[in-house]
C-alpha positions as a printed NumPy array, in Angstrom:
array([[121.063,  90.376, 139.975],
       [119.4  ,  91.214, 143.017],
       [115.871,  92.526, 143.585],
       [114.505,  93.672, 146.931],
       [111.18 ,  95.4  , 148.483],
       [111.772,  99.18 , 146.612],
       [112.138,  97.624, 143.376],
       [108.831,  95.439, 143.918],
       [107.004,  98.617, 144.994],
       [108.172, 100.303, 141.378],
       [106.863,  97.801, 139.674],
       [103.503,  97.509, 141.159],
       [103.19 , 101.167, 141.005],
       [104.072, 101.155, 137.453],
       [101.825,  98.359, 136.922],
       [ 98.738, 100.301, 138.611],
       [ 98.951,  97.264, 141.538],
       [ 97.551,  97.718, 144.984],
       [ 99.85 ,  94.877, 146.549],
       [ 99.225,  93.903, 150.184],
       [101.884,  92.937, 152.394],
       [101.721,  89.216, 151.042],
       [101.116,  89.739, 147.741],
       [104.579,  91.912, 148.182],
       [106.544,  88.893, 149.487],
       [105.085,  86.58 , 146.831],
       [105.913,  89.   , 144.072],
       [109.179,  89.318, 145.558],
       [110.104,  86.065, 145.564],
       [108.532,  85.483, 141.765],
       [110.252,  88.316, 140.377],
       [113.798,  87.026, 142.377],
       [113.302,  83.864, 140.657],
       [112.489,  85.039, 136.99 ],
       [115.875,  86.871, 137.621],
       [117.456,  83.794, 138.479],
       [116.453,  82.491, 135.291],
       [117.568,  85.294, 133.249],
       [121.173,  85.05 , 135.02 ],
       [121.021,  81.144, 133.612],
       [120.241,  82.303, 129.921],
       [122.809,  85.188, 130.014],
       [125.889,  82.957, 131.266],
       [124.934,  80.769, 128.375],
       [127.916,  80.517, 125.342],
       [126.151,  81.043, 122.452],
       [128.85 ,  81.826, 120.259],
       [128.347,  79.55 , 117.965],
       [124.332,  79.175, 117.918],
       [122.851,  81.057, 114.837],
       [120.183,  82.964, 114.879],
       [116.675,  81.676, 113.769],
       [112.885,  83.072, 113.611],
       [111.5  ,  79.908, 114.093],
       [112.175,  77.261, 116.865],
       [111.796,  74.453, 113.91 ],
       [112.611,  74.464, 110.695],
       [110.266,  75.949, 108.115],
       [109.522,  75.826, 104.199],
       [107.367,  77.924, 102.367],
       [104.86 ,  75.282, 100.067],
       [104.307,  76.859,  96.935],
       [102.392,  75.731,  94.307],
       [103.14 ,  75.473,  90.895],
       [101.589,  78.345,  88.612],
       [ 98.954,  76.841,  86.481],
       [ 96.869,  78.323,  83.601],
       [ 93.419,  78.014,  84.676],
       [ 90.075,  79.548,  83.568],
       [ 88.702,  83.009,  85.287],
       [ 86.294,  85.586,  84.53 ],
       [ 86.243,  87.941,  81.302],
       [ 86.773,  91.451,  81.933],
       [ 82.681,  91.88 ,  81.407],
       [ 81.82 ,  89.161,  84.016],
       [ 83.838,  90.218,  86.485],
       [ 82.315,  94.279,  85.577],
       [ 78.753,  92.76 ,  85.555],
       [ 77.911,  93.536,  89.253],
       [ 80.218,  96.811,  89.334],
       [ 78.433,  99.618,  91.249],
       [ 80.154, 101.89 ,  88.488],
       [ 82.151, 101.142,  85.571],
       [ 84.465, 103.99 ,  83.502],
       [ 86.455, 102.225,  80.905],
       [ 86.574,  99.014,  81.197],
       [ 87.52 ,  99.234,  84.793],
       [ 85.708,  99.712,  88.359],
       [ 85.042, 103.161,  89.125],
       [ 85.805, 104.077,  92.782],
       [ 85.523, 107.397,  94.674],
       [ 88.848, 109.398,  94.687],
       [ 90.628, 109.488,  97.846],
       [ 93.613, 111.614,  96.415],
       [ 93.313, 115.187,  95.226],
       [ 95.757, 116.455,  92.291],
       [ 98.757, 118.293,  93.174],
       [ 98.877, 121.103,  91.101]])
């Protein structure tokens, strides 16, 4: 694929770009060789490559669940702005339908 002076004026108008006549050429030439590149990736036969998320291999590390010791229900109320049974009170940010 071929770019050529139009196209580069798009884009730098798209882009919000006041190019001068150099920075034109150069971005020419840049965006003539990024194309290039493309080309190279497309005509690749990737037929058989699977997919992946991750360019190396990755493994969640879990830990194993163990019982340890945490706060009582009163504990963790103790410094509650509000408490309504047994639990945190919080503004509502739902009304009832109804």
């Amino acid at each position: 694929m071929s770019i050529d002076r139009r196209a580069v004026d798009h884009v730098a108008r798209l882009a919000r770009l006041d190019l001068s006549e150099d920075e034109r050429a150069v971005m020419l030439s840049e965006l003539q060789q990024i194309l290039g590149h493309a080309e190279k990736i497309q005509a690749l036969d990737l037929d058989d490559v699977e997919p992946m998320s991750h360019s190396v291999p990755m493994v969640n590390q879990v830990r194993p669940d163990e019982v340890k010791p945490s706060l009582t229900q009163a504990d963790a109320l103790a410094n509650a702005p509000e408490v309504e049974d047994h639990r945190f009170k919080v503004p509502r940010i739902m009304e009832d339908e109804g």
